[in-house]
C-alpha positions in Angstrom: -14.3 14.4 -13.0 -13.3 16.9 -10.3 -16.2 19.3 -11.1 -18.2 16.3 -10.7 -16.8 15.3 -7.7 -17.4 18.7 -6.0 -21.2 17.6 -6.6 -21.4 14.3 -5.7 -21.4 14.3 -1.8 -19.0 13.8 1.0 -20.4 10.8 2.9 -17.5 8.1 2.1 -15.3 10.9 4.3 -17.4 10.1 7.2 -16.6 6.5 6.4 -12.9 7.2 5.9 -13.5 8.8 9.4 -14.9 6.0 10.8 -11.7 3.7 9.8 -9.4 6.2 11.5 -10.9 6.2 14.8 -10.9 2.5 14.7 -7.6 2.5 13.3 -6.6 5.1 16.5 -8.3 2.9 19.2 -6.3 -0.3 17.4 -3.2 1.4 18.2 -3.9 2.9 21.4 -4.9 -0.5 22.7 -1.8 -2.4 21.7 0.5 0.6 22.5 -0.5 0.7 26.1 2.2 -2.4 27.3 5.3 -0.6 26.2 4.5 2.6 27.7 3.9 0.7 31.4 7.1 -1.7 30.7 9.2 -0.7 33.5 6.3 -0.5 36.2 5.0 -3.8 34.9 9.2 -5.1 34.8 9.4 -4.2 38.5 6.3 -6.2 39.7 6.6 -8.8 38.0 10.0 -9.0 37.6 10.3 -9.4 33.8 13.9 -9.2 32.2 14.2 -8.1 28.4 13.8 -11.9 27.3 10.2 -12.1 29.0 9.0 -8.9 27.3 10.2 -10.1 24.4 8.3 -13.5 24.3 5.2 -11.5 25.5 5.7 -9.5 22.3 6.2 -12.3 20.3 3.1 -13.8 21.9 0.9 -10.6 20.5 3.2 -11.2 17.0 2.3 -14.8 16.2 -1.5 -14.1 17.3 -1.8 -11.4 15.3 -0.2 -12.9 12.6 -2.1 -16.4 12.4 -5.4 -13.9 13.1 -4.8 -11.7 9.8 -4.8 -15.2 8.1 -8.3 -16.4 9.1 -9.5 -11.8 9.7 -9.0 -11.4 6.0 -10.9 -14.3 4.8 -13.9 -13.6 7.6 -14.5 -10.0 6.5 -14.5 -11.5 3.1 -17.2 -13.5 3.7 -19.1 -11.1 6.6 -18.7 -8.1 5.0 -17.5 -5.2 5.8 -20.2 -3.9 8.3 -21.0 -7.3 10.5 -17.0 -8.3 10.4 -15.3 -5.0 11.3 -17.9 -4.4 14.3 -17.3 -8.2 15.6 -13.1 -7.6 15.6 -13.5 -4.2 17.0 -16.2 -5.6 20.4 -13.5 -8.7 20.6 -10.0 -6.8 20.6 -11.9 -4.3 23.2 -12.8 -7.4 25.6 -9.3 -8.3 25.2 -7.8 -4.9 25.7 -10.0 -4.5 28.8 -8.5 -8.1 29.8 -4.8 -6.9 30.7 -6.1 -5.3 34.2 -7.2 -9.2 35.5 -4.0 -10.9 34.6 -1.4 -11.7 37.6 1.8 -13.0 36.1 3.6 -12.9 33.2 2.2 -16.0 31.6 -1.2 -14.4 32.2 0.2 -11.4 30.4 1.4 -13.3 27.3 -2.3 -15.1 26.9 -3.9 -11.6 27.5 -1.5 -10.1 24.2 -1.8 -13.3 22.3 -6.0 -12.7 22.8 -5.3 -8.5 21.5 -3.4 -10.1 18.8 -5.6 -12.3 17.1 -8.5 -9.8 17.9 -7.1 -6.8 16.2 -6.1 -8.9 13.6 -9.5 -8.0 11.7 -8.9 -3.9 11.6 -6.6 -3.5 8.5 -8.3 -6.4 6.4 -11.8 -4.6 6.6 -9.9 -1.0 6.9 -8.7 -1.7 3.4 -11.9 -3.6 2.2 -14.0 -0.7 3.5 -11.5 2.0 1.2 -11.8 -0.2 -1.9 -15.7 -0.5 -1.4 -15.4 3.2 -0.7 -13.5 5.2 -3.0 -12.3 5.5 -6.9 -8.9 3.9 -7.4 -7.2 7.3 -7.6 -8.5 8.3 -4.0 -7.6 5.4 -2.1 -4.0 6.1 -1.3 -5.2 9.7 0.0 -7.9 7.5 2.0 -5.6 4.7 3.1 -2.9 7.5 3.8 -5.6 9.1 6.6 -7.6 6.6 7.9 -3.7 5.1 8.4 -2.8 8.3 10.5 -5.2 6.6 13.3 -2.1 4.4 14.1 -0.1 7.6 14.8 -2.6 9.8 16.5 -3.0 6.0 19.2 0.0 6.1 19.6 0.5 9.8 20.6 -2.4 9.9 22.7 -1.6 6.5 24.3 2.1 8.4 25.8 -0.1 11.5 26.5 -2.3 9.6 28.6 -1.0 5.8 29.9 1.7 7.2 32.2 -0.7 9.7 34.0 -3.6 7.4 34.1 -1.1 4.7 36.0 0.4 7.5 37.8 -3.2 8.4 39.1 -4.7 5.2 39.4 -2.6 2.5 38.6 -1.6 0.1 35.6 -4.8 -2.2 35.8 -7.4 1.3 34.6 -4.6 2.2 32.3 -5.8 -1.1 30.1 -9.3 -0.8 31.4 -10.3 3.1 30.3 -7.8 3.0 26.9 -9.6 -0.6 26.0 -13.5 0.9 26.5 -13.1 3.1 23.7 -13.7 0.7 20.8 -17.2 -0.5 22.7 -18.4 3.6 22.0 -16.9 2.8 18.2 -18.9 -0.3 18.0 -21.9 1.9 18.3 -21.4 4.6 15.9 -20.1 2.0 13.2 -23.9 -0.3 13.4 -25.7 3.1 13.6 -23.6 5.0 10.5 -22.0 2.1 8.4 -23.2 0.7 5.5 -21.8 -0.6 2.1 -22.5 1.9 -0.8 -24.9 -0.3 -2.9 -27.3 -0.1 -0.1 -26.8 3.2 1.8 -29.6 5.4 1.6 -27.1 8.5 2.9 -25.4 7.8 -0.6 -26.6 9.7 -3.7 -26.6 8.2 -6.6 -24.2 10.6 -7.9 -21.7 9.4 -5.4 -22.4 6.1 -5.8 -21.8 6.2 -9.4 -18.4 8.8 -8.9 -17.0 5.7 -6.7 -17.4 2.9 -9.1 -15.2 5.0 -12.1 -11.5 4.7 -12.9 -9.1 7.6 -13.5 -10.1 6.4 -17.4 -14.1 7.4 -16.8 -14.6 3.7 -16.7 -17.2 2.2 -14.5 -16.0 -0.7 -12.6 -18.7 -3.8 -12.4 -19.7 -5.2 -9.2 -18.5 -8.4 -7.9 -20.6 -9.2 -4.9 -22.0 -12.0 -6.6 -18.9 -13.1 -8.4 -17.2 -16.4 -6.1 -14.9 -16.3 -3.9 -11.2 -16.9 -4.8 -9.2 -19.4 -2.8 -6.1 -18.9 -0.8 -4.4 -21.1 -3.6 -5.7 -19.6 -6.4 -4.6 -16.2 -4.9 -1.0 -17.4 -4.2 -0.4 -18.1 -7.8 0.1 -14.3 -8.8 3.3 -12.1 -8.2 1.0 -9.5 -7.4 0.4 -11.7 -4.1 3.7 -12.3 -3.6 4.7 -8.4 -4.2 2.5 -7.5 -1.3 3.2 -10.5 0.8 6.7 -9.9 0.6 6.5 -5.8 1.0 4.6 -6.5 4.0 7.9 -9.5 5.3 10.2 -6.7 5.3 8.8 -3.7 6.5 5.8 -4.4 9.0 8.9 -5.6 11.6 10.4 -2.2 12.1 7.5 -0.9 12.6 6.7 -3.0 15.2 10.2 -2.1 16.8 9.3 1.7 16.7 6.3 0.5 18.5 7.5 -1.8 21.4 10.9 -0.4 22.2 11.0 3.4 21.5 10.1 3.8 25.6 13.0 1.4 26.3 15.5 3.5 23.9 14.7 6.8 25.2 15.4 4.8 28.9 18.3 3.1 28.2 20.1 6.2 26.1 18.8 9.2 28.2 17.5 7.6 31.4 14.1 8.7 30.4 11.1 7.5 32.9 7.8 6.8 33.7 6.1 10.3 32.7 9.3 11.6 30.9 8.9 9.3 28.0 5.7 11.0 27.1 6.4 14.1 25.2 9.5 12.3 22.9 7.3 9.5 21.9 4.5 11.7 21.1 6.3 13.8 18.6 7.6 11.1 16.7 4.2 9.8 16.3 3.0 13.9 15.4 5.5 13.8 12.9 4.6 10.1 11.6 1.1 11.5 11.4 2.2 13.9 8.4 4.1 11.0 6.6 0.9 8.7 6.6 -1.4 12.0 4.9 1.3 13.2 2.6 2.2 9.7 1.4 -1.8 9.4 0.2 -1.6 12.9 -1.0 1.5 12.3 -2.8 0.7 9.5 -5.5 -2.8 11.7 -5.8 -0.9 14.8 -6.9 1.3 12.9 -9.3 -1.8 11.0 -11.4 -3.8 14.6 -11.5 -0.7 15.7 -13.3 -1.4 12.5 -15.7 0.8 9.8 -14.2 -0.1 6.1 -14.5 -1.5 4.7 -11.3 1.3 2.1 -11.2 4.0 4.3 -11.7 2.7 6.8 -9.3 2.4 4.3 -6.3 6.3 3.3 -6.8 7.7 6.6 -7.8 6.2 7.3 -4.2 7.5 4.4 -2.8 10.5 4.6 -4.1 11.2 8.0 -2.2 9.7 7.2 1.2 12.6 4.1 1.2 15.1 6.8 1.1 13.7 8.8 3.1 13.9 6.2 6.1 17.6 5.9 5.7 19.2 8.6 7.6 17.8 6.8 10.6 21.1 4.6 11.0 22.7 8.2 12.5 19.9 8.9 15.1 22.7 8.0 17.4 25.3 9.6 16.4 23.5 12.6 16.1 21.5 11.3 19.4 24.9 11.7 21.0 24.7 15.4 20.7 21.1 16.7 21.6 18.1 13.4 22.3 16.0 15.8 20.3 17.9 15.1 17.0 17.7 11.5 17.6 13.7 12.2 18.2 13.5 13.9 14.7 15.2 11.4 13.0 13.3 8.9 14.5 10.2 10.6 13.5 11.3 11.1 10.0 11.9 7.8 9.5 8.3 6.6 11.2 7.0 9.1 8.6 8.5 7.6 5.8 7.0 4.1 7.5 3.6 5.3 7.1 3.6 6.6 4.0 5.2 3.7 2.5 2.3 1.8 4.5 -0.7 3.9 3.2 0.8 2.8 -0.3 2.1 -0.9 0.1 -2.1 -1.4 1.3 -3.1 0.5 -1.6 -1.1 -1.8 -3.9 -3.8 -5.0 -3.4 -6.9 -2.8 -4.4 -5.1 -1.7 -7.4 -4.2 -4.9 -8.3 -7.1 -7.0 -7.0 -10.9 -7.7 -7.5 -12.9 -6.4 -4.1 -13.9 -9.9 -3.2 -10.2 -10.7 -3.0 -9.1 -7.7 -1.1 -10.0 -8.9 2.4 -7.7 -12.1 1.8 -4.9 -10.6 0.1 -4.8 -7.8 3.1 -5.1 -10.7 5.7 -2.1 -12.8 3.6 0.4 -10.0 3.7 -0.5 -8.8 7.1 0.5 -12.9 8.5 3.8 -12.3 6.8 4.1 -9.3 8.2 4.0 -10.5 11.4 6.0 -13.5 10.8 8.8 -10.7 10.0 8.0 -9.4 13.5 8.3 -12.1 15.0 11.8 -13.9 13.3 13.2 -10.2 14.4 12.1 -10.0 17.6 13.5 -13.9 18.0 16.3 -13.9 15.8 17.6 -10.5 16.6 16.5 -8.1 19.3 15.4 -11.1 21.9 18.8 -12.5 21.6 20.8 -9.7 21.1 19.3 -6.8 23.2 19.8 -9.6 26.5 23.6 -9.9 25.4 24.0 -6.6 25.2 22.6 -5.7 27.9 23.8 -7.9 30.0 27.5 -6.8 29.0 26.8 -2.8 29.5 26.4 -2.0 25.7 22.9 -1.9 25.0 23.8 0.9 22.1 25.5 -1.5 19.9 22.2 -3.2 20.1 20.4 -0.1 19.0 23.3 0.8 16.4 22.4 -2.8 14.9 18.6 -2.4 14.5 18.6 1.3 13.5 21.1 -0.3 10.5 18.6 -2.8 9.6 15.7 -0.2 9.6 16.9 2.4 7.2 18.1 -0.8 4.8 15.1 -2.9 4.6 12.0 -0.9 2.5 14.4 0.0 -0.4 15.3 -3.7 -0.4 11.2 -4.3 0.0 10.9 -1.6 -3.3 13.5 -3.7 -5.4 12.2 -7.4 -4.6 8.5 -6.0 -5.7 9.4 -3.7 -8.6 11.3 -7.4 -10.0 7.9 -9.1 -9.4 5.4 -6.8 -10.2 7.1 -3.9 -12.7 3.9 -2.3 -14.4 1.6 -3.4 -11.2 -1.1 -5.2 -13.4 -4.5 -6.1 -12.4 -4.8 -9.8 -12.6 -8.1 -11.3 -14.1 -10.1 -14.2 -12.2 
């Protein structure tokens, strides 16, 4: 098989390469708020409850939008459903520069939300359309680097664009790239079955298993129902995977500007360079967690026990983030690393955890069992940021110990994805593919 894929083409790369620039734009768009926080804090005279709720605003968007995303690129397809989320969380991007008060702001992220809802369900229905079984961790693992490479370019670029020109053509130039996206995607993208850029060899090397098995199309098979769907531990594997660890992402994502100001008085322009190396060294975790799983069924692993033997070590690998701190105490550039490490882990546990439903799914279900986890995901977002950081990072605050509340959520980061590896390993212990 790998002297035949050497043969067969190259063109679901250029796919793969398509789902990491939208994947980058995704990120850059919904990374832009946190990097303008304290310019948009002194105009409008937010305190940390108000960015909070406007975060939770984006959360429960996003969330309820991955319900109803996954089940629309389901039934669009791939090609007419990724192009209509991409043109709509663009508009919405663009959006931010009209709003004038902090309820405006909140409508504007609740719009982004829902809108970029639709990029991971068709991301991951585009990979399982795309590539053999064993490749799609390797595939998930890059096109999932986009999120890193947004958001280093967003700190690379937000602050000076503000600086230069002010907050309002920060939103509008880093929200016009996904209209250029739009255009390359109807002009390149098309599923396999009827891409005439596809050889037939290719088309045939995507269909087989790691067994030399060809997989049979369902695009005529029915539809399976939400209910039908949450019958299966596999579904509730994912769902819960997804509960536990999408919220610390999020955290990395909408407070590593505050940390870096409230630890080491870090500001405007200053924040740029620390934020962007975590997200350079979260950039190697999201390839080498693909690459990883890869490498160990080459050397004849199972699938199944390749994807958690993986998983299993990225989950360690985020703990040593509880002593970014202490370490942080020392030199910020320790607490940096650590951070990053641990982000790394995060994406390589995320190129996996996605990978999971297309190894245990039917295509036709992938879409909806991507858009299910990813609600949950959010719903963890969101009970964190409401339960725990909204809450606690005002008390803290407000009694000049904001560390403790840092101490607190770094504790509850490094603790959570071996939890998430125990709770599905229970469920789902050989990873079967279910049968509908």
């Amino acid at each position: 098989m790998e002297n035949l894929n050497q043969t067969v083409g190259k063109y679901r790369w250029t796919i793969c390469s398509l789902v990491f620039f939208a994947t980058t734009i995704n990120y850059l768009d919904r990374s832009v708020i946190s990097l303008l926080k304290m310019e948009l804090t002194s105009e409008f005279n937010w305190n940390d409850g108000d960015y909070a709720d406007i975060e939770i605003a984006f959360k429960v968007a996003y969330a309820l939008g991955m319900l109803g995303a996954g089940r629309l690129i389901d039934k669009l397809g791939t090609k007419l459903g990724y192009l209509l989320a991409t043109f709509l969380w663009s508009l919405a991007a663009v959006g931010h520069a009209i709003v004038q008060s902090t309820f405006g702001f909140m409508v504007a992220r609740a719009a982004l939300g829902v809108t970029e809802s639709g990029n991971f369900p068709a991301a991951i229905k585009t990979v399982a359309e795309w590539f053999p079984r064993k490749e799609r961790a390797l595939a998930t693992g890059i096109f999932n680097s986009g999120a890193n490479i947004g958001a280093i370019v967003a700190p690379l670029t937000v602050p000076f664009i503000a600086a230069a020109w002010g907050w309002k053509w920060a939103f509008v130039i880093t929200g016009s790239f996904g209209f250029v996206w739009v255009v390359a995607w109807f002009l390149l993208y098309e599923v396999p079955a009827r891409n005439k850029k596809l050889t037939d060899a290719e088309r045939l090397y995507i269909l087989t298993d790691e067994e030399g098995v060809v997989e049979a199309s369902d695009d005529n098979a029915p539809r399976i129902s939400w209910f039908t769907l949450l019958k299966f531990r596999q579904t509730w594997a994912f769902v819960l995977g997804k509960f536990l660890t999408d919220p610390i992402w999020w955290f990395y994502l909408f407070w590593l500007p505050d940390f870096l100001n409230s630890e080491y008085k870090l500001t405007g322009t200053q924040v740029a360079v620390p934020v962007a190396v975590v997200y350079m060294i979260s950039t190697v975790g999201s390839v080498w967690g693909g690459w990883l799983p890869l490498r160990f069924i080459r050397t004849g692993m199972p699938v199944f026990k390749a994807r958690k033997t993986s998983m299993l070590l990225y989950a360690f690998l985020v703990m040593p983030i509880v002593f970014a701190q202490l370490l942080g105490s020392m030199n910020m550039w320790f607490a940096v690393i650590i951070i990053g490490i641990a982000t790394s882990a995060h994406q390589a546990w995320s190129a996996n955890i996605f990978t999971t439903v297309s190894d245990m799914f039917p295509k036709r279900a992938v879409g909806s069992v991507t858009g299910i986890g990813g609600m949950c995901g959010g719903i963890g977002g969101i009970f964190l940021t409401l339960f725990v950081q909204k809450n606690m990072f005002v008390h803290y605050r407000s009694i000049g110990q904001i560390e403790t509340a840092y101490y607190i959520m770094f504790a509850i980061c490094g603790s959570m994805y071996l939890l998430a590896w125990l709770i599905m390993h229970v469920l789902v212990p050989r990873m079967e593919r279910i049968k509908v």
